[in-house]
C-alpha atoms as one frame of an Amber mdcrd trajectory, in Angstrom:
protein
 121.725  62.808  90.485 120.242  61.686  86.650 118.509  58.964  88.900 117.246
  61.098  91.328 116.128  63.637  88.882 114.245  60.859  86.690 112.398  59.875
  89.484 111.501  62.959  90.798 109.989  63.587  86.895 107.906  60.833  87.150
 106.431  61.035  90.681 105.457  64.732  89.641 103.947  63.501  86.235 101.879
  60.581  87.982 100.798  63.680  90.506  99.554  66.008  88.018  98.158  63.357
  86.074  96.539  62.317  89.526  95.073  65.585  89.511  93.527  65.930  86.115
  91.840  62.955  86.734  90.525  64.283  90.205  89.649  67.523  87.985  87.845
  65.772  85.366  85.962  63.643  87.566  84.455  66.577  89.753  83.267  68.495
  86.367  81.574  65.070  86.250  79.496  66.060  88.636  78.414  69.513  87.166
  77.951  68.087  83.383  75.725  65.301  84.702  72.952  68.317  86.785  73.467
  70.299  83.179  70.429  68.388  81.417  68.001  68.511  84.574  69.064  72.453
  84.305  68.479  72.835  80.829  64.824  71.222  81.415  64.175  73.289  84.407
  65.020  76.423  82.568  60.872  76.085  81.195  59.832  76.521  85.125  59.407
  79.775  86.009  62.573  79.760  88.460  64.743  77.714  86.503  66.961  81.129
  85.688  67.954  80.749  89.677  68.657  76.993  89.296  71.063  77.799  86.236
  72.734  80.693  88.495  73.258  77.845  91.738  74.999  75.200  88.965  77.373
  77.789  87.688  78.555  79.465  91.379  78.879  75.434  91.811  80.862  75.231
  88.734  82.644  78.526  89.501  84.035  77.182  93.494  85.064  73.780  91.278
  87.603  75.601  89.266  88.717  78.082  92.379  89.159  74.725  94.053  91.615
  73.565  90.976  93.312  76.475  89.561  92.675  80.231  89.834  89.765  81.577
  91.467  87.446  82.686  88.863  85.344  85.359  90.032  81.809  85.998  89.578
  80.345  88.850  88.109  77.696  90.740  90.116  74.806  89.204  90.412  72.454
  88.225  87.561  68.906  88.943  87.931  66.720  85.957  88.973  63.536  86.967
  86.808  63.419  85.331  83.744  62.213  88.450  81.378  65.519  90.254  82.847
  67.457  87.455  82.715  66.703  87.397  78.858  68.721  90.552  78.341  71.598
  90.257  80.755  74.975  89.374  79.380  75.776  87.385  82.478  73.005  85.237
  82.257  73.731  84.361  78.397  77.029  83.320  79.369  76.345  81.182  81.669
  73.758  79.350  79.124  76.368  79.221  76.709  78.529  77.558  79.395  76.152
  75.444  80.248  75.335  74.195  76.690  79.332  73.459  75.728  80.041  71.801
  79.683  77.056  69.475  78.488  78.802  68.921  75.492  82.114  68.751  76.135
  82.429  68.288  79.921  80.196  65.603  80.545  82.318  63.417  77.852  85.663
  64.435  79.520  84.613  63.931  82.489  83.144  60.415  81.802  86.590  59.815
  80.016  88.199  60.661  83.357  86.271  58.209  85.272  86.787  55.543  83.106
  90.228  55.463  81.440  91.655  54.733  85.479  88.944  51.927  85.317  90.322
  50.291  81.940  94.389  50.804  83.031  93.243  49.118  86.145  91.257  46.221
  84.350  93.644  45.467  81.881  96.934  45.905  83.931  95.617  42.967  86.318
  94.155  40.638  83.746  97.084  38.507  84.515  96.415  37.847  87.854  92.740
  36.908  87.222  92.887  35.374  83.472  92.541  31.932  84.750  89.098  32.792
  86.751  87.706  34.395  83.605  84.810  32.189  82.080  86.066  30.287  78.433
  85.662  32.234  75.212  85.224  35.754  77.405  86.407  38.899  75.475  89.925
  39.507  77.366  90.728  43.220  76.673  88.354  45.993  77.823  88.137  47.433
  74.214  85.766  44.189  73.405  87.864  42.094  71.559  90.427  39.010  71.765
  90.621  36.422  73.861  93.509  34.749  76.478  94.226  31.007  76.062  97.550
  31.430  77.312  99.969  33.900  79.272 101.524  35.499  76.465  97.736  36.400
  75.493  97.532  37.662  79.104 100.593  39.888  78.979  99.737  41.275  76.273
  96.316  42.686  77.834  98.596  43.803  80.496 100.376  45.531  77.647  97.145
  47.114  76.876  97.022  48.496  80.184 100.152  50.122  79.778  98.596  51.613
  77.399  96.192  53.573  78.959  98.120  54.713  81.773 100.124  56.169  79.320
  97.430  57.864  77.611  96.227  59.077  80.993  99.595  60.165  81.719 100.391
  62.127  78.508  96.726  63.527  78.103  94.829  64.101  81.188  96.415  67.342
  81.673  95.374  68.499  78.786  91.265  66.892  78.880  91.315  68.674  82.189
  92.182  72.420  80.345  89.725  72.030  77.877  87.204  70.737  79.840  87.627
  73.499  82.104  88.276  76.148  79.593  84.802  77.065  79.025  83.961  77.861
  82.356  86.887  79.960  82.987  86.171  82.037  79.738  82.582  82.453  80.197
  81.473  82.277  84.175  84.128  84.745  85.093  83.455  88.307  85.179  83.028
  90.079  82.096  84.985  93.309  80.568  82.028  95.225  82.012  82.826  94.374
  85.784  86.755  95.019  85.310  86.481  98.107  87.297  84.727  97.029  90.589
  87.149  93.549  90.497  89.798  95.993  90.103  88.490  98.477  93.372  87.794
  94.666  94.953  91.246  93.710  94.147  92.490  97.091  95.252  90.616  97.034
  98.526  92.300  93.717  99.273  95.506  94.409  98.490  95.164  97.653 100.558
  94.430  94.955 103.769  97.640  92.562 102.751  99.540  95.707 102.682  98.682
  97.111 105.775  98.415  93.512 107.312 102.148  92.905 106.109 103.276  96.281
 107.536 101.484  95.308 111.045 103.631  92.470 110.661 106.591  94.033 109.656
 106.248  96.837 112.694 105.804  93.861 115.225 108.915  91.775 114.142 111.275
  94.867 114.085 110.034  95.940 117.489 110.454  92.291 118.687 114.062  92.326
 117.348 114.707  95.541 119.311 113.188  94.708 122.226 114.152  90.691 122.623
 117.927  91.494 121.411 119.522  95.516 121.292 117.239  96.606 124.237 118.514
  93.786 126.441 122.589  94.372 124.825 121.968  97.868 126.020 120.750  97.502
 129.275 123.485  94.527 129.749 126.014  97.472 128.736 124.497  99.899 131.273
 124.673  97.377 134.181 128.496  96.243 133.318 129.157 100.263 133.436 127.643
 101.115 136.451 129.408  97.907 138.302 132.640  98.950 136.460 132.613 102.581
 138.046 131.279 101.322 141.531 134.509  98.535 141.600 137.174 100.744 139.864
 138.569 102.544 142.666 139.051  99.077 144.890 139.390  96.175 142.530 140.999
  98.213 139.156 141.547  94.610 137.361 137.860  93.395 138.192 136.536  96.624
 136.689 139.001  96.185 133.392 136.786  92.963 133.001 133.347  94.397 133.326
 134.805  97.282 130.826 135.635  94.523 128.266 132.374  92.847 128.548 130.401
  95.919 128.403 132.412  96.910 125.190 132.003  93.220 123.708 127.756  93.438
 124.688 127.742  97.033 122.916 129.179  95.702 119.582 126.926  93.063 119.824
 124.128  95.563 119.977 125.847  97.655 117.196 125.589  94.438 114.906 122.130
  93.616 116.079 120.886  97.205 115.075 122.769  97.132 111.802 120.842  93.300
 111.283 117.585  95.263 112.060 117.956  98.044 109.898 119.569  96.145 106.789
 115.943  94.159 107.424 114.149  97.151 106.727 115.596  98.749 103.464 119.098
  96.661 102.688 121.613  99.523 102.241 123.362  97.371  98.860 120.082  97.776
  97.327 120.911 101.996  96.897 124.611 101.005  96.351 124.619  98.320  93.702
 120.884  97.729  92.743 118.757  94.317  93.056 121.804  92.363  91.037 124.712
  93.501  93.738 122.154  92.796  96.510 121.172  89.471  95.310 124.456  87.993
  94.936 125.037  88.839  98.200 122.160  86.647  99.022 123.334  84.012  96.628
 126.540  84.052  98.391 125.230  83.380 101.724 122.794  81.064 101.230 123.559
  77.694 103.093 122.197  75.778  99.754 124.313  76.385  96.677 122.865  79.330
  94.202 122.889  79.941  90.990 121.846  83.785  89.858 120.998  84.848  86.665
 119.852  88.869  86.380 118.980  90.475  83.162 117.988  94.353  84.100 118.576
  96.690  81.652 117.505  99.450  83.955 116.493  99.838  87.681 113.223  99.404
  89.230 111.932 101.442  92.064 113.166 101.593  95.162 109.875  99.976  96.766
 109.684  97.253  94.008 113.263  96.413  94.271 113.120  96.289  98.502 110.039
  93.345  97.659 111.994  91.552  95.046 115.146  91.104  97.395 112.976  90.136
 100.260 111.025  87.844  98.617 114.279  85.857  97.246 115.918  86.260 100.761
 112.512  84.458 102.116 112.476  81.874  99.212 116.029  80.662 100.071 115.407
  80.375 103.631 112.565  77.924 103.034 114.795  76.209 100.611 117.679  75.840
 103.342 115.135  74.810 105.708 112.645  72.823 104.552 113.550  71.471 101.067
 116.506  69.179 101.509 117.172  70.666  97.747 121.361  70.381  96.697 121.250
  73.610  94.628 118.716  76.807  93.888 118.580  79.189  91.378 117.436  82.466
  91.010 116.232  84.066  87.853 115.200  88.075  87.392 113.955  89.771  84.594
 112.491  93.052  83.877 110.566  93.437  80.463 108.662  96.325  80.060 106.747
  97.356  82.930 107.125  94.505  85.143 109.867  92.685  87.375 110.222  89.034
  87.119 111.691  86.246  89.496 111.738  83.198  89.599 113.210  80.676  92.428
 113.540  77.137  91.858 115.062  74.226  93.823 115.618  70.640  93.135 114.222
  69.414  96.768 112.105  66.914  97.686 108.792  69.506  96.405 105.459  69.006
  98.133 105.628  72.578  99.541 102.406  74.029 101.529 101.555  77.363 101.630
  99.827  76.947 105.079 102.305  75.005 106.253 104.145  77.673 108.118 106.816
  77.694 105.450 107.196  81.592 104.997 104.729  81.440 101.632 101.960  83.025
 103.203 104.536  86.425 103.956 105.487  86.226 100.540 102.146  86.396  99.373
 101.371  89.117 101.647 104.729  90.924 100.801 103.865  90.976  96.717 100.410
  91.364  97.499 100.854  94.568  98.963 102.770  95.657  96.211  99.881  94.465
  93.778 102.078  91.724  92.448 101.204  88.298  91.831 102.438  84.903  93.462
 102.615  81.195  91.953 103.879  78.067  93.653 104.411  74.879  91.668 105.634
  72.094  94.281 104.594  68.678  93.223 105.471  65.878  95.248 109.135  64.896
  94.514 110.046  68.654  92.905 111.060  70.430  91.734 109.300  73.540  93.365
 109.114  77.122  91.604 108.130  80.341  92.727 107.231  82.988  90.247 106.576
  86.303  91.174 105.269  89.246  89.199 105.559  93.123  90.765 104.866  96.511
  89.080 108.091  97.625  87.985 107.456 101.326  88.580 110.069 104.040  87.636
């Protein structure tokens, strides 16, 4: 298990460090257009050309990380665009990516280039021309292998630098943009009636969905146990008076199809509102869970008081989800469940040791979970790097 965790550690370090470098390479592309923008900022459209490189900078960083959202639109004149806050920002942002990005990102390009360079030198040192400078720094030279190794030691080197520190180059180099191309305090109400208006179509999206699986559940399972227990009845009564012992037999197998369709509605309606949630709160209901899930569980609940009923219902349905994709698709030996409800808000957290790499649009259940806390104007976040471990955290309102 130490083995398998170690290497599931590295793969997901060489993945995120994979990433950064992807990261750092694309605000490349941004930093190097940031000069040609600053010039065409004299023209008397260049105010439009600075707005086009920050939406472009603005989808980069949705593509990596949150979605940072743009304010409303800045005016395109430049006399207006003297005065508007927005359009100051994005300046300033423009004058620290050319500063900062375009050196991070040139870092990013290159340091893969030098671990590369110097990792092979071994295999090549013999084709190199006499007297030729053997590391990529400029300096020494190989006459022999142990001068060749230790280029390759060099190399090393920078793959460890790139592993340690391209997380971080990528934050800062995408820090400004996040700070100052996202909206300002002055748009935080209409993001907040944007964010309500799409949460209001998750929630009624996830209770479309919700309506349709309980009335597939009816109808593909009790509605067919009933019927099954009507036919059996009316056979039973039409055979009783000449075959007694055939109609004993339908009787039983009507009886055994209506607690079948007893347990099938009590399935249903535990699906809708669990009744342990009233009885013994989230903690009671989720080590019920716990106990039935196919992949061993650890729970850990800290709740010094109870949430509402509504947050509660989300939080147990979202952990009853989360270990279903676990069982299924994970291949994980154990899960555990953390909750925790500070202040105003309710806090899980589900993680597994499985084999990671999970996909939100993969059909794994993610995208109802997202919908589920949506709705409830939580918030969702899924860390599954190739090899695991994967974590989902999810925030709700606590309510009272």
């Amino acid at each position: 298990m130490a083995t398998a965790d170690l290497k599931g550690l590295v793969v997901g370090t060489a993945t995120t460090a994979a990433a950064a470098l992807g990261q750092l390479v694309s605000g490349l592309g941004t930093a190097a257009l940031a000069p040609f923008v600053l010039l065409w900022l004299a023209l008397p459209k260049g105010v439009r050309v600075l707005h086009a490189l920050a939406d472009m900078e603005r989808a980069r960083l949705t593509r990596w990380g949150p979605e940072v959202i743009a304010p409303a639109r800045p005016p395109a004149r430049l006399r207006a665009a003297l005065t508007d806050p927005t359009t100051r920002r994005e300046l300033r942002w423009l004058l620290r990516h050319l500063a900062v990005g375009l050196p991070l990102g040139m870092l990013g390009f290159v340091l893969p280039l030098l671990a590369v360079r110097d990792t092979a030198f071994p295999l090549y040192w013999r084709l190199a021309p006499t007297d030729a400078t053997a590391t990529s720094i400029g300096i020494g030279v190989a006459h022999s292998w142990p001068d060749a190794l230790a280029v390759c030691l060099l190399g090393v080197g920078w793959i460890a630098i790139i592993l340690g520190l391209a997380p971080a180059l990528a934050r800062l180099q995408a820090s400004p943009g996040r700070r100052l191309l996202s909206a300002g305090p002055d748009a935080d109400l209409s993001l907040r009636v944007a964010e309500l208006t799409a949460t209001r179509a998750a929630a009624l999206d996830a209770h479309a969905a919700e309506l349709r699986r309980i009335e597939r559940s009816l109808h593909d399972g009790t509605q067919n146990r009933i019927v099954t227990v009507t036919v059996l009845l009316g056979a039973a009564r039409r055979m009783v008076a000449r075959d007694p012992a055939g109609a004993d037999e339908l009787l039983e197998r009507a009886q055994s199809a209506a607690e079948q369709a007893l347990a099938e509605l009590r399935t249903v309606s535990r699906s809708i509102l669990p009744p342990v949630l009233a009885d013994r709160g989230l903690a009671g209901a989720l080590t019920g869970l716990a106990a039935e899930s196919p992949v061993p569980c650890t729970l850990d609940v800290e709740m010094p008081r109870r949430c509402a009923a509504s947050a509660e219902a989300t939080a147990y349905f979202v952990v009853a989800e989360a270990l279903t994709n676990i069982a299924k698709h994970s291949g994980a030996s154990r899960a555990t469940v953390t909750v925790r409800a500070p202040g105003p808000r309710l806090l899980l957290r589900v993680t597994d040791d499985g084999r990671g790499g999970a996909d939100e649009h993969g059909g794994s259940g993610l995208t109802g979970i997202r919908r589920r806390v949506a709705a409830h104007d939580g918030s969702l976040r899924l860390t599954s790097p190739a090899g695991g471990p994967t974590v989902v955290e999810v925030e709700l309102p606590c309510g009272t």
